[in-house]
N, C-alpha and C positions, 0 to 999 in steps of 0.2 A: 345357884344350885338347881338343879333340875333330881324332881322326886319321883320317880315311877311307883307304885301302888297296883299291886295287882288284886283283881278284886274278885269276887263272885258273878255270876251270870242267873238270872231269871230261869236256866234250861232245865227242859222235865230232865227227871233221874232215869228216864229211858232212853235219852238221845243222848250226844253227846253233849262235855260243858262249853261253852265260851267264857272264855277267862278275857275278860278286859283288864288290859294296862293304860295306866292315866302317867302323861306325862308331863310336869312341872315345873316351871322354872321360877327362879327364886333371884333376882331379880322376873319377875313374872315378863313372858314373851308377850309382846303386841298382838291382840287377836288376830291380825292378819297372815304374822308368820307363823303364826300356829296351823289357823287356815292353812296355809301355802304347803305347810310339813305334813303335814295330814292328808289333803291332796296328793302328793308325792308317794306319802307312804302307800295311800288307798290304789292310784295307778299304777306302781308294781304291783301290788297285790293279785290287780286284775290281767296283767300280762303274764303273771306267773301263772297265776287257775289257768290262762288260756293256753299256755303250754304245757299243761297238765293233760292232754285228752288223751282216748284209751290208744296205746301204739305210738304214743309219742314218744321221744326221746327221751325226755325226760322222764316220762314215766319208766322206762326201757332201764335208763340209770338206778331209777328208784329202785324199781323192782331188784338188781342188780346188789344194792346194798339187803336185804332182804334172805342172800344166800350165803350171809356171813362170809363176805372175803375177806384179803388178806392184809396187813396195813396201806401194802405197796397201793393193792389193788383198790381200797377203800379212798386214797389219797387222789388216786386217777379218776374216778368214780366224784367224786367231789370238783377237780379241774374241770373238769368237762359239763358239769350239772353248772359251773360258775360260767362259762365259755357262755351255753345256751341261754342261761339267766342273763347273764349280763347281753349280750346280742340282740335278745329279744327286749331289753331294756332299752338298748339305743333306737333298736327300731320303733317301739313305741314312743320317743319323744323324751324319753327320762333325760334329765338335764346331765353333759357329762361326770360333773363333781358328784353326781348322786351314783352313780350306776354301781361303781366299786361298794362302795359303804351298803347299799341296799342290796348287792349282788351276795354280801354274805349274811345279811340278816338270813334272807329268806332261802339261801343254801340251807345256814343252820337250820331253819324249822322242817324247811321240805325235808330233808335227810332224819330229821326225828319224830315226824309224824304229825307237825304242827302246822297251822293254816291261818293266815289273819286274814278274817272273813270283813272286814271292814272298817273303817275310822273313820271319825267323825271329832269336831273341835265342841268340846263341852267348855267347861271351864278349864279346860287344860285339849292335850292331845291324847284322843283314846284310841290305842290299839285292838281291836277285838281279837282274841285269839281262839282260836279250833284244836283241843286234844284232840288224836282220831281214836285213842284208843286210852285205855288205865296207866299204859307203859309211857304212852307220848306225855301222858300228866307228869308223871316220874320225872321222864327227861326233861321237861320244863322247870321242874323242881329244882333237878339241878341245874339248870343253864342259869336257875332266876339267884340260887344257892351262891354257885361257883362266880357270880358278877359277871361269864359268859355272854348273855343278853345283853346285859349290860351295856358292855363293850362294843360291843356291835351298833345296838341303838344310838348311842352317846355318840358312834362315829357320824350314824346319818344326820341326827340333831345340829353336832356342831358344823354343819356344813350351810346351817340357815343363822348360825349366832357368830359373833363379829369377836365379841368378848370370850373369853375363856369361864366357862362355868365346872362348880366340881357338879359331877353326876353321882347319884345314889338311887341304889331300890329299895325298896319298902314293900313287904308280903303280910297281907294281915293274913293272919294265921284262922280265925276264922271261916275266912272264904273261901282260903285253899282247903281247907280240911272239907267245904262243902262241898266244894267241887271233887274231891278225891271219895267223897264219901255216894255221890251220886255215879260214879265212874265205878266204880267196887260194887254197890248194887245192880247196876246195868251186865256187869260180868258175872255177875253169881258170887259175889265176894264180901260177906260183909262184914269182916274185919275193916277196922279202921286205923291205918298207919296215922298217928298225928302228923302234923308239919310242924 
């Protein structure tokens, strides 16, 4: 069983939060393939920022989702943001079985405002995540809510395990309420929605 735990971030209530995800596995992963996954997840990360500069394409897409289109056009807006994700995946070196699986993590977050700013193998595999905004916290709420995340992660994971594991997340309500509570103050907001 692999347990994801999203947790709080150290971040002043003036920037934004990082929300790290620890990721578990129960028969526990050998540190090396945890190493290996975290790598992997860490080098998309940095292909993806890099095709993020101002006038890029990708940026171009983004921006695009931003003027509220239309299913059709949000669906094409998506194909094409995978197209350049994944492309820019092979050419950096992503191993083929990963490209798919990781082409849609980080589709989902770029399209809702989310960033994994880096990972690193603690006693587990931690994802660090980047709200940009009060609303991106929301949408992670619900991707972490809906098992969305989930899903997605669980595809790149089982791509490093042999056996079939069940996957579950785990939100401690604490953290997310600090981090939603510091995103509400940086906006002028200080009502506090629980989680």
């Amino acid at each position: 069983m692999i347990v994801i735990l999203v947790c709080n971030c150290e971040a002043s209530c003036v920037t934004v939060d990082i929300v790290p995800v620890h990721v578990e596995s129960v028969p526990e992963l050998d540190p090396a393939t945890e190493e290996k996954c975290s790598q992997w997840f860490r080098q998309a990360a940095d292909i993806v920022f890099e095709k993020k500069t101002p006038g890029s394409k990708v940026v171009t897409l983004l921006e695009r989702l931003t003027h509220k289109p239309g299913v059709l056009e949000k669906d094409d807006i998506r194909d094409e943001l995978k197209l350049e994700l994944s492309t820019a995946m092979k050419v950096g070196g992503i191993p083929s079985g990963l490209i798919q699986p990781l082409t849609k993590v980080f589709v989902l977050m770029s399209v809702n405002d989310i960033e994994l700013l880096y990972t690193q193998r603690e006693d587990s595999i931690a994802l660090y995540l980047r709200c940009l905004s009060l609303e991106s916290l929301w949408r992670l709420r619900y991707m972490i809510e809906s098992g969305l995340l989930l899903r997605f992660i669980r595809e790149v994971i089982r791509q490093f395990i042999q056996v079939r594991h069940r996957v579950q997340m785990l939100v401690r309500a604490a953290d997310f309420n600090t981090c939603l509570y510091c995103l509400n103050s940086a906006a002028g907001q200080p009502e506090l929605f629980l989680f």
